[in-house]
C-alpha positions in Angstrom: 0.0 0.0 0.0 1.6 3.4 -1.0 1.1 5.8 2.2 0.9 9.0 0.1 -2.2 8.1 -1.9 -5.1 8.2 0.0 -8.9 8.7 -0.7 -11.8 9.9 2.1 -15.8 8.7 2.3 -18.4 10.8 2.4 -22.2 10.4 2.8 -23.6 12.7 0.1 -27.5 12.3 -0.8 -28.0 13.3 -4.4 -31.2 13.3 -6.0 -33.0 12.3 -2.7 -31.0 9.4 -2.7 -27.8 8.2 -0.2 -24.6 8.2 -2.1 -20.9 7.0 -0.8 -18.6 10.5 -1.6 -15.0 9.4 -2.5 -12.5 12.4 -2.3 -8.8 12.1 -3.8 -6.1 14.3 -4.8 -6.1 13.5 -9.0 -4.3 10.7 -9.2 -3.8 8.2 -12.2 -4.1 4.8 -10.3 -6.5 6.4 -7.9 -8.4 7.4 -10.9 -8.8 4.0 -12.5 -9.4 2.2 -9.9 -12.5 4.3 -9.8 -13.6 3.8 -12.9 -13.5 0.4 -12.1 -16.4 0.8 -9.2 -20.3 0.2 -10.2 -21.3 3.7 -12.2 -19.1 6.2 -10.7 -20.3 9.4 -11.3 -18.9 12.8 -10.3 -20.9 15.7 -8.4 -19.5 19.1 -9.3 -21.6 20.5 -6.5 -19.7 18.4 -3.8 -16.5 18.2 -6.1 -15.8 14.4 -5.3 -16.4 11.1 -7.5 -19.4 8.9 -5.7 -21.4 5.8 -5.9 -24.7 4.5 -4.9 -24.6 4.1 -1.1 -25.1 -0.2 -0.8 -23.9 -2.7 1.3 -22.5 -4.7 -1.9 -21.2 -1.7 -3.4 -19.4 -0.3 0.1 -17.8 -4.1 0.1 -16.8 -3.5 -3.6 -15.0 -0.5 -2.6 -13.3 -1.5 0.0 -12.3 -4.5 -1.8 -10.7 -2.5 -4.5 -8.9 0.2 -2.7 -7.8 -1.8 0.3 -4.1 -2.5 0.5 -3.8 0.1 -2.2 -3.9 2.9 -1.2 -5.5 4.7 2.6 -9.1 5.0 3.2 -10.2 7.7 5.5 -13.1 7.0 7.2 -13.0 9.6 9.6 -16.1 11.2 7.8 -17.9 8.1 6.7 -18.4 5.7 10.2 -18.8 7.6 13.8 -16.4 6.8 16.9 -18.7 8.5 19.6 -19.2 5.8 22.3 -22.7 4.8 23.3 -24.1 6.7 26.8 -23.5 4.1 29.3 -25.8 6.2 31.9 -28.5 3.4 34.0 -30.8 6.1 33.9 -34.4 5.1 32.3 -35.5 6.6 29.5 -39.0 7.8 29.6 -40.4 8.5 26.3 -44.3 8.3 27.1 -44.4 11.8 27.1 -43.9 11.6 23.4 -46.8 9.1 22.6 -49.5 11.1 25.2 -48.8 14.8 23.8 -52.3 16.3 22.4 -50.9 17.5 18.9 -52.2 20.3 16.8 -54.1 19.8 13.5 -51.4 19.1 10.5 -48.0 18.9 12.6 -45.3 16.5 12.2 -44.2 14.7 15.0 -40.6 13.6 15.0 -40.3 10.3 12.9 -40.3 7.1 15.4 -36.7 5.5 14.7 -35.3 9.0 15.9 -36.9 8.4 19.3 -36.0 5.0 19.2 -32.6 5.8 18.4 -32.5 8.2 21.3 -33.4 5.4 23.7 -30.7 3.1 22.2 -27.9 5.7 22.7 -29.4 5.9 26.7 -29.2 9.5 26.5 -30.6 11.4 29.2 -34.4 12.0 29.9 -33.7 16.0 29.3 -31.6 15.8 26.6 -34.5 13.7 24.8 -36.7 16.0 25.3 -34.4 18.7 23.7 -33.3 16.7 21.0 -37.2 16.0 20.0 -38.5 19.7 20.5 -35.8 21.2 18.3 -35.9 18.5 15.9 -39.8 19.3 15.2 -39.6 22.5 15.5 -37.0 22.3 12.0 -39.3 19.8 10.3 -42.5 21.8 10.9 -40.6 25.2 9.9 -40.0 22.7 6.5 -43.3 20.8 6.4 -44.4 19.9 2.7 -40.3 19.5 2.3 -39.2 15.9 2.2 -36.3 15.3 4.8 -34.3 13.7 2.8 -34.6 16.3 0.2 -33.0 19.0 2.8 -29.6 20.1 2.4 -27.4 22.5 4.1 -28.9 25.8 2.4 -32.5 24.8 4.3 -30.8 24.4 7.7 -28.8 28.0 7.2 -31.8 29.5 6.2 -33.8 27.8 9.6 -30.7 28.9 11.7 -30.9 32.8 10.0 -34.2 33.2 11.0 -33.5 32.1 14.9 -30.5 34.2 14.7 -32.8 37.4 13.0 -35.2 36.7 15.7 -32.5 37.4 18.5 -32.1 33.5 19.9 -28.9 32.9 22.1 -26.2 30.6 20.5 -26.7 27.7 23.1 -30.5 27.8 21.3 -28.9 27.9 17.5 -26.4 24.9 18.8 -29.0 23.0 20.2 -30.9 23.0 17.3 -27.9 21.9 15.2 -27.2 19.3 17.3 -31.0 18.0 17.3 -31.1 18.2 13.3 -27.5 16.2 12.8 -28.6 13.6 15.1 -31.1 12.5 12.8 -29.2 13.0 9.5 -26.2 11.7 10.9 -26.9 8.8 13.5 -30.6 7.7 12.7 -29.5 7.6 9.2 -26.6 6.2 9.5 -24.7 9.5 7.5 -22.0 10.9 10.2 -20.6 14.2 9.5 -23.0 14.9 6.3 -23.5 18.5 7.3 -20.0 19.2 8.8 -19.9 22.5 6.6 -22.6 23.5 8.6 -21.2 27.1 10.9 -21.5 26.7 14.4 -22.0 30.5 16.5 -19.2 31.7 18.1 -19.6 30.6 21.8 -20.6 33.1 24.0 -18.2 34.0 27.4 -20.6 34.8 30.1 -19.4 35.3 33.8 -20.5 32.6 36.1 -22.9 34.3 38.6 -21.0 34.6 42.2 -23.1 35.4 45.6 -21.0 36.3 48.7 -20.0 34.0 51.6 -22.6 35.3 54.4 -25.6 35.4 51.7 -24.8 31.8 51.6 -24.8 31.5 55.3 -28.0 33.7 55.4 -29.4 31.6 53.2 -28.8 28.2 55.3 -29.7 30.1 58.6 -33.3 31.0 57.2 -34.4 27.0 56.4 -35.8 25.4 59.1 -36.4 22.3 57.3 -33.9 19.8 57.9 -34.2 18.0 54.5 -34.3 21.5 52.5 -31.0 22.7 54.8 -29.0 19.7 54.0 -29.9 20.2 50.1 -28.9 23.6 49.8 -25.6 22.8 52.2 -24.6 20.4 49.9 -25.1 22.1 46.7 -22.7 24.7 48.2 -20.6 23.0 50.0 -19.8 20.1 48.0 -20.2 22.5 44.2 -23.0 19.9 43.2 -25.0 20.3 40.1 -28.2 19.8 41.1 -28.8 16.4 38.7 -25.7 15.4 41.1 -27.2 15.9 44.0 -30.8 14.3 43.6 -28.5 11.0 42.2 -27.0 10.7 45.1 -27.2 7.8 47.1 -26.9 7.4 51.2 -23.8 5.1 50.3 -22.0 7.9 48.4 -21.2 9.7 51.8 -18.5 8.6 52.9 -18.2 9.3 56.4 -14.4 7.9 57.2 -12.8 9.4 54.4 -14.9 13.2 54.3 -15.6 12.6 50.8 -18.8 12.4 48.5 -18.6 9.9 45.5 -20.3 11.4 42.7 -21.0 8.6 40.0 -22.1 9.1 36.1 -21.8 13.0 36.5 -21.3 15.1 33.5 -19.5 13.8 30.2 -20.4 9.9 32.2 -17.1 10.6 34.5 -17.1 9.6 38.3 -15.0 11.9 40.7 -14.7 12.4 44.8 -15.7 16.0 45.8 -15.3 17.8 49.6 -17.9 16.7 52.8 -18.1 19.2 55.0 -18.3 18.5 59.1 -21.0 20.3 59.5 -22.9 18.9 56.8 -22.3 15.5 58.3 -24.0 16.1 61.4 -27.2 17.4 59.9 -26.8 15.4 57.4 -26.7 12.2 60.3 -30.0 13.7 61.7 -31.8 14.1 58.4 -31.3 10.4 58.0 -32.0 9.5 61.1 -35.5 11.7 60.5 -36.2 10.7 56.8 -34.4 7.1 56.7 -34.1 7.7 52.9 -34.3 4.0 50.6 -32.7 4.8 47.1 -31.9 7.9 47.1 -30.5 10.4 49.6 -33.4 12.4 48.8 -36.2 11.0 48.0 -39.8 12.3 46.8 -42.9 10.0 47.1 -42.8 6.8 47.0 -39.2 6.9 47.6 -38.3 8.3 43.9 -35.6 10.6 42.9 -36.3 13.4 44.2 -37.7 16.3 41.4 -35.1 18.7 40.1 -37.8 21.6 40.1 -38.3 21.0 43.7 -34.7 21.6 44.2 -34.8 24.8 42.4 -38.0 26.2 44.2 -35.7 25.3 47.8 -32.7 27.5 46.6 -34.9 30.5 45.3 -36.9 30.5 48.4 -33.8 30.6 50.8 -32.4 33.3 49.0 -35.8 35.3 49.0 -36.1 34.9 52.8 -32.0 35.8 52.9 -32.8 39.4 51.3 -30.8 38.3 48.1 -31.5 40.7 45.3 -30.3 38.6 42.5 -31.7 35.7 41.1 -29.8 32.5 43.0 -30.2 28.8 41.0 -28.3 25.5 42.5 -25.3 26.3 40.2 -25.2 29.9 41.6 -24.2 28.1 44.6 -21.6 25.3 42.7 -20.1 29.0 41.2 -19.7 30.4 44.7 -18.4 27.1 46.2 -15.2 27.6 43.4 -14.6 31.3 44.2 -14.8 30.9 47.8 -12.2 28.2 47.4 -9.7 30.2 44.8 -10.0 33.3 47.3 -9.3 31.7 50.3 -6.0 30.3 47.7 -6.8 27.0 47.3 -5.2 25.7 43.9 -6.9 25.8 40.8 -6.2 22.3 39.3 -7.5 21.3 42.5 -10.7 23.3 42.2 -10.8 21.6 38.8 -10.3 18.2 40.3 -13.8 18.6 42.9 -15.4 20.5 40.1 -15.1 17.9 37.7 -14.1 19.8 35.1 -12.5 17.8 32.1 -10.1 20.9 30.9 -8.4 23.7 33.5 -9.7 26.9 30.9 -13.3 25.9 32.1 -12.2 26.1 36.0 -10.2 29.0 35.1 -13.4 31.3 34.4 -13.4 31.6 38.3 -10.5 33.8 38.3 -12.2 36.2 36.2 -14.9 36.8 39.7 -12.6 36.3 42.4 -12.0 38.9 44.7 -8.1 38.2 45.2 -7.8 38.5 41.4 -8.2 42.8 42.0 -7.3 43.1 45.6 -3.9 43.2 44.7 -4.8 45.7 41.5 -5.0 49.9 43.3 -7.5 52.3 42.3 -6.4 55.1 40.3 -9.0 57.3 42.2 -7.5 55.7 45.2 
C-alpha cells in the first residue's frame, strides 16, 4: 500500500437518494481504480467522485482500494461511544402529547434511536422539540430532500429573531442527530457554521448570603440540600442521584458517580454537613436515594430549584440564585481563600483547566492586589 495516496468517504445524498462520496487528490491509479467501481459518477456540486450508497457496493469499494492505497473513514463511520448512563428513558411523554391539526411529530426511529444511545431524559426532550420545531418550519419538504442551504436559512431566521447561541447549537445538534446517527450518514452536514460561543461570567453570591441563606431553612431535609449544593459545588442532577452510600463518612468525601460527560469523581464533605446530614437520615431514613420524593423516587429537580430561590428570597438576596449559583460560589470561595486551581478543577469535575479557570475572572483576590487610580 503506498502511504501517500489516499482517498476519504463521504455520505452525500444526491437526488434524494444516499450516495458513498470518494474524495482524492487526481491521481492516475487512484483514478482508475475508480472507474472500475459500479457507475461512478462525479458531483461538481460536492467536487468528489461517488457511488450508490449499498452494502455490496461499500464491500466492492473496500475491496478495491484496500491494501492500495489509505481509506479515510473519519467522515464516513462515527467513533462516539454509546451513553452508558443506568438512567431510564421515559419517552411516554412523546406518545401522550395532544398535537395540533397538521403537525409533524418527530419520525419514530429518531426516538428510538434516542433510547438506544441511553441519552438522558432532558436531553430527549431537547433533541425532539428542536428537531420538530426544524421539520414543521419545512413541512411539505421531504427530509431527505433537505440540504445545508434549508438548515442555514432555519438557523438565520433564529438568529434574526434574536435567539442565544446555546439555542442555535441545540438546534444543530438536534437536526445532525437525525441525519447523521438515525440515518446512518455521520458528519453529512460538517460544513454547517457553528455561533461563536458566548463567554458569560458565572454568577457569584457572597460567603454570608450563603450562610444567610442556610440560617433562614428550618427544614432539615431543605437545609441539607442547599448545604450540599454549596458545600460540596454539586449540580443539582448530582445531588438528587446521590445515594446514602456515596457519603462517605471515614474518608470526608462524597462519590459522585455518572456525573457530566459519564465521568465519576470524589468531591469535599463538609463537618457540618455530616451532622445534619446524620439527623436528616435519622428523620427521613431515605431507601434509594439520599433524597427522596414520594414513593421513595428521585427526588424532582424543580423542587430543588423552588428550595434554593426560596432561601435566597427569605435571605434578602436581590439577585436571582439557582443551585449552580451556589456550585459558582463554592469555586470562588475556594480560589480566594487560595486553594489551587487544578484542585478546584479536580472537585469541580471539570474535564479541561480553561473551564475552572473562568473563576479567576470573579474572584476577589484577582483585583485586591490591582490599586484604584482614584485611590
Amino acid at each position: 500500500m503506498n502511504p501517500i495516496k489516499s482517498i476519504t468517504l463521504y455520505h452525500l445524498m444526491i437526488h434524494n437518494k444516499r450516495m458513498i462520496g470518494i474524495k482524492f487528490t487526481p491521481d492516475k491509479l487512484i483514478q482508475g481504480l475508480i472507474k472500475g467501481l459500479p457507475n461512478p459518477r462525479w458531483s461538481d456540486q460536492h467536487q468528489m467522485a461517488y457511488i450508490d450508497n449499498t452494502k455490496e457496493q461499500l464491500d466492492i469499494l473496500l475491496d478495491t482500494f484496500r491494501g492500495v492505497v489509505w481509506i479515510n473513514f473519519n467522515r464516513f463511520y462515527p467513533n462516539k461511544p454509546l451513553n452508558t448512563t443506568n438512567e431510564n428513558v421515559d419517552v411516554e411523554w412523546f406518545r401522550r402529547r395532544k398535537l395540533p391539526l397538521g403537525y409533524r411529530v418527530c419520525p419514530e426511529e429518531y426516538l428510538l434511536k434516542l433510547e438506544l444511545k441511553r441519552y438522558s431524559n432532558s436531553t430527549v426532550r431537547i433533541y425532539v422539540n428542536f428537531f420538530e420545531m426544524f421539520i414543521n418550519h419545512y413541512k411539505e419538504k421531504d427530509l431527505y430532500s433537505i440540504d445545508e442551504s434549508d438548515i442555514r436559512a432555519f438557523l438565520q431566521e433564529k438568529i434574526q429573531s434574536n435567539f442565544s447561541n446555546s439555542y442555535l447549537n441545540q438546534a444543530i445538534n438536534a437536526i445532525k442527530f437525525y441525519y447523521e446517527v438515525v440515518l446512518g450518514m455521520p458528519n453529512r452536514f460538517y460544513a454547517i457554521e457553528r455561533p461563536r460561543k458566548e463567554f458569560k461570567l458565572p454568577t457569584v453570591i457572597a460567603k454570608e448570603e450563603v450562610l444567610a441563606m442556610i440560617d433562614n431553612i428550618y427544614n432539615l431535609k431543605h437545609k441539607c440540600i442547599i448545604q450540599l449544593l454549596y458545600s460540596a459545588g454539586l449540580r443539582r442532577s448530582e445531588l438528587i442521584n446521590l445515594k446514602p452510600m456515596d457519603i462517605d463518612s471515614k474518608r470526608m468525601l462524597i462519590r459522585v458517580e455518572d456525573s457530566k460527560g459519564k465521568k465519576d469523581r470524589y468531591t469535599l464533605l463538609s463537618k457540618t454537613v455530616l451532622t445534619d446530614l446524620r439527623a436528616y437520615y435519622k428523620e427521613w431514613q431515605p431507601q434509594n436515594y439520599l433524597f427522596e420524593g414520594r414513593k421513595a423516587s428521585k427526588y424532582a429537580a424543580t423542587s430543588v430549584l423552588q428550595i434554593v430561590k426560596k432561601a435566597a428570597e427569605k435571605a434578602g438576596i436581590s439577585q436571582t440564585v439557582t443551585p449552580h449559583t451556589l456550585r459558582h460560589s463554592f469555586a470562588t470561595h475556594l480560589l480566594e481563600s487560595g486553594v489551587d486551581l487544578r484542585q478546584i478543577q479536580v472537585l469541580l469535575g471539570h474535564g479541561s483547566s480553561k473551564t475552572t479557570e473562568i473563576y479567576t475572572h470573579v474572584a476577589t483576590n484577582t483585583f485586591n492586589t490591582i490599586k484604584n487610580p482614584l485611590d
